[in-house]
C-alpha positions as CSV (number, residue, x, y, z in Angstrom):
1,X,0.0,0.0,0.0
2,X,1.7,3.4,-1.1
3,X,-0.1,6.9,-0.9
4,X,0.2,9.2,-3.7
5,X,-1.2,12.8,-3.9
6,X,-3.7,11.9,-0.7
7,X,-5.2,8.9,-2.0
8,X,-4.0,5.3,-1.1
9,X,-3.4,2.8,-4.0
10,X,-2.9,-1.0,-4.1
11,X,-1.9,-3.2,-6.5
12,X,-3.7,-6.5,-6.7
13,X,-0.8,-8.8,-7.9
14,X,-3.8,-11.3,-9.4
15,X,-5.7,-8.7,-11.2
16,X,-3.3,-6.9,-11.9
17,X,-5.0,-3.7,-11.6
18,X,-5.2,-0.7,-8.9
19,X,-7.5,0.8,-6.9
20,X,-7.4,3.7,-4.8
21,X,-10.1,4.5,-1.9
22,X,-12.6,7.7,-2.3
23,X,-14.3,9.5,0.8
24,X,-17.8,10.0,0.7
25,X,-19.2,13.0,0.5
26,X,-22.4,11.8,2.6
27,X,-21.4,10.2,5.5
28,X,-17.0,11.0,5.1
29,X,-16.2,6.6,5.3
30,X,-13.1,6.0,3.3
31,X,-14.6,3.4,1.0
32,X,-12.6,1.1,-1.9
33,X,-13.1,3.0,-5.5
34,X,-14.7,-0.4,-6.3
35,X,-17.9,-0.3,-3.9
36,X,-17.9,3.7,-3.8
37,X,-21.2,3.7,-6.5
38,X,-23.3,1.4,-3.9
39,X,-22.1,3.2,-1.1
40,X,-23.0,6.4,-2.0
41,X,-26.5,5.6,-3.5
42,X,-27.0,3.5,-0.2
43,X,-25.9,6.9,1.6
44,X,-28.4,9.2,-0.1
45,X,-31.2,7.3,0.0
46,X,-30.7,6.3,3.5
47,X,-33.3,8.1,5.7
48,X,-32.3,10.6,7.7
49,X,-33.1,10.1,11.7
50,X,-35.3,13.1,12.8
51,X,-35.8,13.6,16.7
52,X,-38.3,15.4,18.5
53,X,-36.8,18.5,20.4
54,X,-37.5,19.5,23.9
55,X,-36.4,21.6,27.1
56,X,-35.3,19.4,30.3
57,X,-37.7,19.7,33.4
58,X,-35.2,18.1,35.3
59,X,-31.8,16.8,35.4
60,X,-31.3,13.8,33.7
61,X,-27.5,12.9,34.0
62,X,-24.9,13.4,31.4
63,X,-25.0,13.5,27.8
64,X,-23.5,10.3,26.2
65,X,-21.7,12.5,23.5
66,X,-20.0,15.4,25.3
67,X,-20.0,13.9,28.6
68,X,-21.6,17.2,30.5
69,X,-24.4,16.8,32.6
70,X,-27.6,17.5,30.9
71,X,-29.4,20.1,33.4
72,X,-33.0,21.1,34.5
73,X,-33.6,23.9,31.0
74,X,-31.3,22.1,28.5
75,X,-32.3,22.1,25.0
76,X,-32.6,18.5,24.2
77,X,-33.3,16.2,21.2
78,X,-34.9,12.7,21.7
79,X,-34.2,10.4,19.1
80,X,-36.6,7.2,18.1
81,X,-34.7,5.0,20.7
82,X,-35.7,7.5,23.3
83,X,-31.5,8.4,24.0
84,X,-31.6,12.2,24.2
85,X,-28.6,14.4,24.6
86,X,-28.0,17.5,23.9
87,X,-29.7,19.3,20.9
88,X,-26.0,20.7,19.7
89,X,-24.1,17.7,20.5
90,X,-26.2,15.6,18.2
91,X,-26.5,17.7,15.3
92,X,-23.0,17.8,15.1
93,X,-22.6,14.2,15.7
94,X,-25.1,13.6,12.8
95,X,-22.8,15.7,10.5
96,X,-20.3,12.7,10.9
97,X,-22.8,9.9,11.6
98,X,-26.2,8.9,11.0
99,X,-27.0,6.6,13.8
100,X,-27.9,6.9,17.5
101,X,-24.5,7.2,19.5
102,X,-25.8,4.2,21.5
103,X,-27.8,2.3,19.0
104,X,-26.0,2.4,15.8
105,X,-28.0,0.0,14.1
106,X,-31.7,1.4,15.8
107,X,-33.7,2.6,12.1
C-alpha cells in the first residue's frame, strides 16, 4: 500500500489492476473506489433520523456524546430510541454519523 497525492493505492498482484479508496461525501467513510457507486447511493437514499426536540424539566445525567451533565432547561433532542442528549451535541454528531450514538444500528 503506497499513498500518492492523498489517496492510497494498491496493487492486486492477481488482477493486476489498482485501486485507490474515495471519501464519501455523505457520510465521510473512506470506502474502496470499487464499492464507492453502492455506497453512495445507499448513503443518499438512507433516511435521515429526525428527533423530537424539547427543554429538560429536570436533570437527567450526562450527555452520552459530550460527557456534561444535561441540566434542568437544557435544549434536548430525543431520538426514536428514546436516547436524548443535547440538541448541539447531536446535530454535530449527525454531520459525521447517522446513527444513535448508542444504538448504531436502531432505524
Amino acid at each position: 500500500l503506497r499513498a500518492h497525492r492523498g489517496l492510497a493505492f494498491s496493487h492486486d498482484f492477481n488482477s493486476r489492476r489498482f485501486s485507490h479508496d474515495i471519501k464519501c461525501p455523505v457520510c465521510q467513510k473512506t470506502v474502496p473506489s470499487d464499492d464507492a457507486e453502492v455506497h453512495l447511493v445507499m448513503c443518499l437514499t438512507r433516511p435521515k433520523i429526525t428527533y423530537n426536540e424539547d427543554t429538560l424539566m429536570e436533570d437527567k445525567g450526562e450527555c452520552a456524546i459530550c460527557f456534561d451533565e444535561m441540566l434542568s432547561g437544557s435544549c434536548i433532542a430525543r431520538l426514536p430510541c428514546l436516547c436524548i442528549y443535547h440538541k448541539n451535541c447531536i446535530d454535530e454528531w449527525f454531520t459525521r454519523k447517522n446513527c444513535c450514538p448508542e444504538h448504531p444500528g436502531y432505524d
